[in-house]
N, C-alpha and C positions, 0 to 999 in steps of 0.2 A: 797685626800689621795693617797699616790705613790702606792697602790693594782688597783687602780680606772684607773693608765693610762698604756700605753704600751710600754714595752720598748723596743724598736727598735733596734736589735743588729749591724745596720749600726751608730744610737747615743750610741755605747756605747763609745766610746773617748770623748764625751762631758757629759755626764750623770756618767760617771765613775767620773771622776774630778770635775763635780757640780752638786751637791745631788738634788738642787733646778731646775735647766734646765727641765727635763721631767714636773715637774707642767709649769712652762712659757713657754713650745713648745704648751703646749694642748691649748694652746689659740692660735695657727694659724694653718692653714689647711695643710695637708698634701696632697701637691700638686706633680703629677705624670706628669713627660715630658719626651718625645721621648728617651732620653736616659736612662731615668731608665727603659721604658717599655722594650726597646733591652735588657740591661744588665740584665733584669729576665728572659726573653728569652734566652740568652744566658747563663744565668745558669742552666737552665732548659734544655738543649742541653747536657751539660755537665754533669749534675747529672745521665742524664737518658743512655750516653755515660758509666757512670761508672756502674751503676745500673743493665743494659744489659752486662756490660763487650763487648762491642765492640767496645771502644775504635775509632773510629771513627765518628768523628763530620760529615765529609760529606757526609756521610748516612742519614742525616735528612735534607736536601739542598729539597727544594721542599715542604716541611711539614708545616702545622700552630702552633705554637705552645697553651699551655691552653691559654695563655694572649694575645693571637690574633694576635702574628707577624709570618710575614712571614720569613722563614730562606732561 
């Protein structure tokens, strides 16, 4: 049942346009490589840029972020 899985709002362009795609993704792993792990790092830069209002990313140059990369 489509409650049972998760919908991924990076699938929504493919799940938006086929109802069926989330049941046939849940059958293969969702696999995490170097560049997604930066690019949630680097959101996480940015969110917390906006969050604090400091508006300066290079203020966190030297930091780990929660998902363990270094910036």
């Amino acid at each position: 049942m489509l409650r049972d899985i998760e919908l991924r709002p990076s699938g929504a362009p493919i799940w938006h346009h086929c109802q069926g795609a989330p049941e046939l993704q849940r059958h293969y792993p969702n696999e995490s490589g170097e560049a997604a792990e930066i690019g949630t790092a680097a959101h996480w830069v940015a969110s917390e840029c906006l969050i604090n209002k400091t508006y300066n990313p290079s203020a966190y140059l030297g930091t780990t972020t929660p998902n363990g990369v270094y910036v």
